[in-house]
Backbone bond lengths (Angstrom), bond angles and torsions (degrees), N, CA, C in turn:
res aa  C-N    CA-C-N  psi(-1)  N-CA   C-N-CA  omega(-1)  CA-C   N-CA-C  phi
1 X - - - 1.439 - - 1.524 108.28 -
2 X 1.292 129.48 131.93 1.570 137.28 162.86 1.478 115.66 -129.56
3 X 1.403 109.29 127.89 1.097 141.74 -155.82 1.449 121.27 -113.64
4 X 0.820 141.68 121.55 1.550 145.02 -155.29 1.289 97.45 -133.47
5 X 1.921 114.46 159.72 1.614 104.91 144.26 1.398 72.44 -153.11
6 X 1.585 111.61 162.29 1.702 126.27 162.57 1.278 103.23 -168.55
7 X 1.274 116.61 158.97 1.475 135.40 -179.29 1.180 108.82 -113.68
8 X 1.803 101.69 148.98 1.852 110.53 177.70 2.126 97.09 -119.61
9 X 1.363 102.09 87.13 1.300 90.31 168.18 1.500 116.75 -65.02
10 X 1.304 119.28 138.72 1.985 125.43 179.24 1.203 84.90 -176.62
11 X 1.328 96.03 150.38 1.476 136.96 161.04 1.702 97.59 -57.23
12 X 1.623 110.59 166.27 1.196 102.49 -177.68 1.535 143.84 74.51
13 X 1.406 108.36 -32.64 1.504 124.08 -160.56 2.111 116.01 -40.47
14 X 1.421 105.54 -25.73 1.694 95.62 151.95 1.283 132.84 -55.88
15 X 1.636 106.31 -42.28 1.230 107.71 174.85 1.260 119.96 -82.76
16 X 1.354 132.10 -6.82 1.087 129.38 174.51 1.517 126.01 -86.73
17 X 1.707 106.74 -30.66 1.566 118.84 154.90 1.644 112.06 -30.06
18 X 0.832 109.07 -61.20 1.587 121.85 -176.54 1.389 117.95 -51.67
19 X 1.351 122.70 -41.89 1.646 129.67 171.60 1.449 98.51 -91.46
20 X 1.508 165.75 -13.73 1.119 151.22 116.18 1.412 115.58 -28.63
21 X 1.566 119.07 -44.54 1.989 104.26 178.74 1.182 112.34 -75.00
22 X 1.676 131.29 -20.21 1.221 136.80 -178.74 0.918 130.02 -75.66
23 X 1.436 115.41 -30.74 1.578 139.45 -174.67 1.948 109.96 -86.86
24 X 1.194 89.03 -42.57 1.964 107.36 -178.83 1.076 91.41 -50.08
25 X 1.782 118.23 -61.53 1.817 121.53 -141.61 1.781 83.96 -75.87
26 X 1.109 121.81 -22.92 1.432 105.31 -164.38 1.634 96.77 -87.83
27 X 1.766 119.47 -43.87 1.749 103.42 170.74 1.445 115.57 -42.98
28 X 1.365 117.07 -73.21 1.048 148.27 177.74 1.827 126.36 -61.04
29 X 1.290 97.11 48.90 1.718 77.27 -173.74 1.494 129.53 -57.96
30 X 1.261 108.81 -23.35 1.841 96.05 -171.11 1.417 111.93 -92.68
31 X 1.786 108.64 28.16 1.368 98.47 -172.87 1.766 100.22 -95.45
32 X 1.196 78.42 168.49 1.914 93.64 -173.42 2.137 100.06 -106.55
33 X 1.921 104.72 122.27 1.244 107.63 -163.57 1.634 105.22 -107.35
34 X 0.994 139.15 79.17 1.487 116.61 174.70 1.536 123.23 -85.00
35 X 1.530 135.48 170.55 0.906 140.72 -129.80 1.380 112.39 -173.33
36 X 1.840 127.57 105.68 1.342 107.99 164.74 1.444 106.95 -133.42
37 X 1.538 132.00 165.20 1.646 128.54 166.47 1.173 92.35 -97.52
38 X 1.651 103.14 155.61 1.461 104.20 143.82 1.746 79.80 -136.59
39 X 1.727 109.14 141.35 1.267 103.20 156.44 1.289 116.28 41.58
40 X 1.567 153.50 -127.91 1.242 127.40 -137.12 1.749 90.18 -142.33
41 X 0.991 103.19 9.23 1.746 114.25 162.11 1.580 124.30 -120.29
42 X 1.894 91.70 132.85 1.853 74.14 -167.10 1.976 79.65 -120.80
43 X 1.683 84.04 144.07 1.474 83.50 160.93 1.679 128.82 -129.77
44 X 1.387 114.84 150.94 1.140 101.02 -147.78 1.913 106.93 -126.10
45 X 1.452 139.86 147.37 1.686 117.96 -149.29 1.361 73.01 -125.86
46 X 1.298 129.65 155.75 1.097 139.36 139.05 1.522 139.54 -124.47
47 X 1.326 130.78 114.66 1.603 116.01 -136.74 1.824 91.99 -126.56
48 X 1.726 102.63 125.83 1.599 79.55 -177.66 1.766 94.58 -139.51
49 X 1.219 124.94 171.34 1.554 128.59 -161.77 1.831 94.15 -140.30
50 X 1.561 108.95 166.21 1.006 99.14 177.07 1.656 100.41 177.21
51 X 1.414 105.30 110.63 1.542 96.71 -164.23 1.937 106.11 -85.29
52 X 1.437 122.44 174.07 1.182 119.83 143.46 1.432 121.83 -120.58
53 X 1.348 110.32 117.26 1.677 99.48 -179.79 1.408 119.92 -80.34
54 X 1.580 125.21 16.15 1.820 117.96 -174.04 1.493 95.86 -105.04
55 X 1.494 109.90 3.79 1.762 89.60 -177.16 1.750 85.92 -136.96
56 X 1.538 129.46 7.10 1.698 119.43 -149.92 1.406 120.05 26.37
57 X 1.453 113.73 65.96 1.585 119.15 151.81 1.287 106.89 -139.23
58 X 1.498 114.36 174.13 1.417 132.22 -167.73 1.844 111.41 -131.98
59 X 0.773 118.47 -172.52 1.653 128.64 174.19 1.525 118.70 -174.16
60 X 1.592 117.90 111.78 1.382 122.87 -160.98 1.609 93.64 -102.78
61 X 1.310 123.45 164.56 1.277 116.14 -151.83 1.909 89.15 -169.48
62 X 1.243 137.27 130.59 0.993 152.74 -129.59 1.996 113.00 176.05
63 X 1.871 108.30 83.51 1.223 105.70 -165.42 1.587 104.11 -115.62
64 X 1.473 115.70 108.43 1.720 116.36 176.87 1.532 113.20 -83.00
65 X 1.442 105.19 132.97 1.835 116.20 163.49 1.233 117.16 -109.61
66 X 1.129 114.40 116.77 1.576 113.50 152.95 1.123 124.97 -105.98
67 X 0.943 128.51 118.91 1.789 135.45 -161.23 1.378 103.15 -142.21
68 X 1.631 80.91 130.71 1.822 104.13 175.55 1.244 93.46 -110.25
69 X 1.773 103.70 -147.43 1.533 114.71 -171.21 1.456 114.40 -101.90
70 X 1.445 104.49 -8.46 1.479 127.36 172.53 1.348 120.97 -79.43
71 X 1.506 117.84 -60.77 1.026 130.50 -142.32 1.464 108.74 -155.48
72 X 1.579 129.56 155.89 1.245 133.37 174.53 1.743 107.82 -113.42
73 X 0.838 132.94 118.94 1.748 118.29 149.40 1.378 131.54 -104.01
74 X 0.982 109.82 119.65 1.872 126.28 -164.10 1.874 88.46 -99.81
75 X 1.505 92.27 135.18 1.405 105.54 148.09 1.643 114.06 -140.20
76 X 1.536 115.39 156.54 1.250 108.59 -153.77 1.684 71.56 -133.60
77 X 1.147 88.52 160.34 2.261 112.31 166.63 1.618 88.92 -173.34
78 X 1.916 77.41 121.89 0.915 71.45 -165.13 2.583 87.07 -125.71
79 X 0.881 125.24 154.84 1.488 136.90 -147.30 1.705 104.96 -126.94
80 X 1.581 111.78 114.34 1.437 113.54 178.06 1.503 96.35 -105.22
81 X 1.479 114.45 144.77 1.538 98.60 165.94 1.694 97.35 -147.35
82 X 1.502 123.49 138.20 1.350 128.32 -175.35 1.657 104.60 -117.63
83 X 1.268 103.21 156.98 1.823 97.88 165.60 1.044 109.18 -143.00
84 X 1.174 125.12 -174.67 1.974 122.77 -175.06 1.378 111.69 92.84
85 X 1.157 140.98 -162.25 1.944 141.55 -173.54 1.468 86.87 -46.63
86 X 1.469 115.08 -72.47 1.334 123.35 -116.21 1.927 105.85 -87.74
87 X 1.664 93.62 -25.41 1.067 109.54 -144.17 1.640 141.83 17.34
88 X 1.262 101.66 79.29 1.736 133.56 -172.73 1.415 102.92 -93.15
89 X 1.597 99.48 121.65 1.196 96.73 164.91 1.424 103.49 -120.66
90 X 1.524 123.75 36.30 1.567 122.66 149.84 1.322 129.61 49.94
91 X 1.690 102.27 28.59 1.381 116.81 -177.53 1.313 129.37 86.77
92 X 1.047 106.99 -22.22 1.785 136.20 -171.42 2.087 92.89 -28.10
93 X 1.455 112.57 -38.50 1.576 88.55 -167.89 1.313 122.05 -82.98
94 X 1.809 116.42 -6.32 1.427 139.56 163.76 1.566 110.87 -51.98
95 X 1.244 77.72 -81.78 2.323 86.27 169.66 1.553 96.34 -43.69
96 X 1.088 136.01 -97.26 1.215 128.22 -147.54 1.543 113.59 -42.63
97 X 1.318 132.29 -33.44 1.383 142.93 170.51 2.135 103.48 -58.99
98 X 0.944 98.24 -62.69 1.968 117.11 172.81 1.460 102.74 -36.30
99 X 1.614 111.19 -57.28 1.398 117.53 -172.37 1.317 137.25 -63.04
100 X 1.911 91.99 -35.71 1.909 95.06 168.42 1.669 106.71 -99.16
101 X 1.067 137.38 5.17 1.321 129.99 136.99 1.226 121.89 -66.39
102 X 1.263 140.25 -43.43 1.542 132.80 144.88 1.244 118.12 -20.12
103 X 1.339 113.74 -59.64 1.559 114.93 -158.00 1.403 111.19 -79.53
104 X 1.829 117.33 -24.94 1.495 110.14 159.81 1.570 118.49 -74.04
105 X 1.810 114.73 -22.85 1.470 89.43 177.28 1.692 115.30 -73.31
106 X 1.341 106.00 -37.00 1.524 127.54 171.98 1.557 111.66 -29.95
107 X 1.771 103.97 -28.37 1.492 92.00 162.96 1.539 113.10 -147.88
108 X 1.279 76.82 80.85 1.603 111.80 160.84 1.726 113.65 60.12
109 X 1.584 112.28 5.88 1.177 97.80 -171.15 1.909 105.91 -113.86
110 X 1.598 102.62 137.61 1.489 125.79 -159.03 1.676 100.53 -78.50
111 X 1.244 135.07 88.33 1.208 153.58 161.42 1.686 117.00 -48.98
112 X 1.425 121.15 109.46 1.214 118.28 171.89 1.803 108.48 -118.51
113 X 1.486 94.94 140.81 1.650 93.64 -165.67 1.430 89.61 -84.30
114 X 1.642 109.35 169.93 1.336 129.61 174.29 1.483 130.90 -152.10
């Protein structure tokens, strides 16, 4: 299991929730997006799976937002799982952690871990 958390301080960050869920569902289509407000924070789960069949393992991947008007905080967990002798899951929960930090710097937003 690898585990991340980091923050995107910006101005804006409601409105920016909104072009992060739009953009994900379009990287990511088979991911699953949920979504609730309370008051002036919305937070948002995003749960995505993804098998490999050249080695039979998978990697489940699970990224939370809470975003105010300040600030965003992302946490990622992210899940390797192998089967067969060895059961290897070949790093799979590294990459998947690498990948959705990519995709927030990829758009433009400055990530500080915490």
């Amino acid at each position: 299991m690898k585990i991340e958390k980091f923050k995107i301080e910006k101005e804006n960050g409601l409105q920016l929730i909104q072009i992060i869920k739009s953009d994900y569902k379009r990287e990511f289509p088979d991911c699953f997006i949920e979504s609730t407000s309370i008051n002036d924070v919305i937070s948002i789960n995003i749960f995505m799976e993804q098998y490999f069949f050249r080695n039979n393992s998978s990697t489940g991947v699970s990224v939370s937002l809470l975003a105010s008007e300040q600030k965003i905080e992302v946490l990622v967990v992210s899940l390797g799982a192998g089967s067969g002798i060895l059961d290897l899951s070949w790093g799979a929960e590294n990459k998947s952690v690498k990948g959705i930090h990519k995709f927030f710097i990829d758009h433009g937003f400055e990530c500080t871990y915490f």
